[in-house]
C-alpha positions in Angstrom: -91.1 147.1 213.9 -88.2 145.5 216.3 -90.3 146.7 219.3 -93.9 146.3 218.4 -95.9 142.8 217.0 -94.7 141.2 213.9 -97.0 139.4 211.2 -95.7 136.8 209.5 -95.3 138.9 206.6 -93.3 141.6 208.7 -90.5 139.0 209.7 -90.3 138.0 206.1 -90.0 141.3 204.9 -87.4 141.9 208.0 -85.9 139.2 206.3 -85.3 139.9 203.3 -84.1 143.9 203.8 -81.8 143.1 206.3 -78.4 142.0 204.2 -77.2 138.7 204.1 -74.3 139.5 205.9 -76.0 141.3 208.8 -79.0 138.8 209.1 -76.9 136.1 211.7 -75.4 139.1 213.9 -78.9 141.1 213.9 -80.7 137.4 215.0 -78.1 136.8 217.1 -78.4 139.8 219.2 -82.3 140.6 218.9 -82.6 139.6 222.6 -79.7 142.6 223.2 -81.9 145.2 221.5 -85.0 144.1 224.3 -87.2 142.6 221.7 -90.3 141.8 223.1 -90.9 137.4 222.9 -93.8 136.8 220.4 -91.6 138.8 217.6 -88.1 137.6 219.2 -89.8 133.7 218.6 -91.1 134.9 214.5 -87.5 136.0 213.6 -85.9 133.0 215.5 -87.8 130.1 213.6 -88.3 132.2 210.5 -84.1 132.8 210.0 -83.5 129.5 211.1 -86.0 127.7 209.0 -84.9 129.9 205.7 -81.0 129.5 206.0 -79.9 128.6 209.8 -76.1 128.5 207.8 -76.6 132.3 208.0 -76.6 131.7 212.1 -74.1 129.2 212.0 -71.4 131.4 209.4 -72.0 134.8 211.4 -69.1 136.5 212.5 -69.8 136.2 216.4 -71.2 132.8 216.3 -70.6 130.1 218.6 -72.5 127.4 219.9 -73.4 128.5 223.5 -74.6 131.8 221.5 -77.0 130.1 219.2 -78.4 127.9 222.0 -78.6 131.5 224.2 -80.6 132.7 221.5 -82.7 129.7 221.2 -83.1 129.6 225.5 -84.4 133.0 224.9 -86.9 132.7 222.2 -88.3 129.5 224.0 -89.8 128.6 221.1 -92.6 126.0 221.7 -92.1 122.2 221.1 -94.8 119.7 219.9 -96.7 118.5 223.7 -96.8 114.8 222.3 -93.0 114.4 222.3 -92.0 110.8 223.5 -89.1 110.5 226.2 -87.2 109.6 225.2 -86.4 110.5 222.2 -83.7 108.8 219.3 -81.8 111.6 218.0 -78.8 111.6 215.7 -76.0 113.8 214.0 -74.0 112.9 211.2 -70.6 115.2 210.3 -66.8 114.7 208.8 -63.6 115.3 210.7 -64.7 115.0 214.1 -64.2 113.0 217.1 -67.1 111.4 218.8 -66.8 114.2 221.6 -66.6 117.1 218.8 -70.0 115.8 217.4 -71.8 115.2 220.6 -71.6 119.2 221.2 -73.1 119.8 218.0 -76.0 121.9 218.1 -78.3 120.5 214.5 -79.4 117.2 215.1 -82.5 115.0 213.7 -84.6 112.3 214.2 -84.1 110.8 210.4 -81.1 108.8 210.6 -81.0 108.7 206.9 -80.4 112.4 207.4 -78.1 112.3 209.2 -76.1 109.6 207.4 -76.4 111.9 204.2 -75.3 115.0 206.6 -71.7 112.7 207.4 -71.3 111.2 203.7 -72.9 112.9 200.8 -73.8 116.4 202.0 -72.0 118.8 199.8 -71.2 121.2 203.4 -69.1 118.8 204.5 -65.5 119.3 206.1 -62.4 117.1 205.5 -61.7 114.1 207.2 -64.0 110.6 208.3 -67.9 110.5 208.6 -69.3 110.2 211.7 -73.1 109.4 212.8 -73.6 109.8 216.5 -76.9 109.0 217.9 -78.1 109.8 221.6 -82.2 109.3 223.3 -82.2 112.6 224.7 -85.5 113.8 227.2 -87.8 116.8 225.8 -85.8 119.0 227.9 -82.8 119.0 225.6 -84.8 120.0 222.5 -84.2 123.8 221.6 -86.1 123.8 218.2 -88.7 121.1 216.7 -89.4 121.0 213.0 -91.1 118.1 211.7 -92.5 120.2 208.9 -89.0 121.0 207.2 -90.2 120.2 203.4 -86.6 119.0 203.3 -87.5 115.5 205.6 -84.7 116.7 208.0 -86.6 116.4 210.9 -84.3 118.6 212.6 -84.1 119.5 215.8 -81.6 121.9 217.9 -80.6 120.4 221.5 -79.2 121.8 224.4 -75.8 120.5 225.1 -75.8 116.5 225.4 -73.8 114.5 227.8 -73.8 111.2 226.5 -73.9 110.0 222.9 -72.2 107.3 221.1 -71.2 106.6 217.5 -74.3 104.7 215.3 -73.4 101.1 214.8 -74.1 101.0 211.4 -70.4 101.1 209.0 -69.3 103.7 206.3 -70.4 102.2 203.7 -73.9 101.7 205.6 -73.9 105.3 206.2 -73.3 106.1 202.8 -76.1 103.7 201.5 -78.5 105.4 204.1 -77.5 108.6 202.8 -78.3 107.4 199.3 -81.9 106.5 200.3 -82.1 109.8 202.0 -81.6 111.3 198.8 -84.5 109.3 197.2 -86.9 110.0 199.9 -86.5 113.6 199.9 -87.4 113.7 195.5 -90.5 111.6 196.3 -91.4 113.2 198.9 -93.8 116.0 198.4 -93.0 119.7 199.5 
């Protein structure tokens, strides 16, 4: 199955056998074990769109590994994307620096206001929202289509970004209407 074409069905089936603990480590080196692209691409968006925490928690993760995997899976982007392109990142505990190297943005800032205030991931320490316009050639991963209204996307590493101008208690407002827009919004 690793070598040959995969269905839709096979990745999810992949998916599902492979152990929780194991499914990061086995995305994270499919490109070791010479997977040809189509499948390589499948398992890429499939793991990610399912539970990308189960990239982000594996054992050998790190940033430049994840965006090695998404380089390698080139995965296609959307041919009416507009450069440039507002992007922003909302986290806890981080300086503006730390955040810019993040890998999960989106182009909701609601989202990401929730991401920095209300999200129940979050670290210790102070929200941040960072937002950066960023060319089509710094997106990794596209998903309009999340059924979660993240509208996330996965850059390459960003030089410039700065912190949203918006205040903490903005940021948590806009993190409260995120929460209302995703429970009347349909899936």
């Amino acid at each position: 199955m690793l070598r040959g074409e995969l269905e839709g069905g096979d990745v999810e089936i992949l998916y599902v056998r492979v152990p929780e603990h194991l499914r990061g480590p086995l995305l994270l080196s499919l490109h070791d074990l010479k997977m040809p692209l189509d499948p390589l691409r499948k398992c890429v968006r499939h793991f990610w769109k399912v539970d990308n925490r189960i990239i982000l928690d594996a054992p050998d993760f790190s940033l430049e590994r994840a965006r090695e995997m998404f380089h390698m899976a080139r995965l296609a982007l959307p041919p009416d994307i507009p450069p440039p392109l507002r992007v922003w990142r909302g986290t806890t505990g981080r300086t503006l620096e730390q955040a810019r190297e993040g890998l999960c943005w989106t182009l909701n800032r609601n989202a990401a206001c929730w991401f920095a205030t209300l999200c129940d991931q979050r670290e210790a320490g102070d929200p941040i929202v960072v937002t950066a316009l960023i060319g089509p050639k710094k997106i990794l991963f596209y998903d309009q289509d999340d059924g979660l209204c993240e509208s996330e996307v996965v850059l390459d590493r960003i030089n410039e970004a700065e912190i949203d101008p918006g205040s903490e208690t903005e940021w948590l407002e806009s993190g409260r209407q995120f929460i209302k827009s995703r429970m009347t919004t349909p899936t």
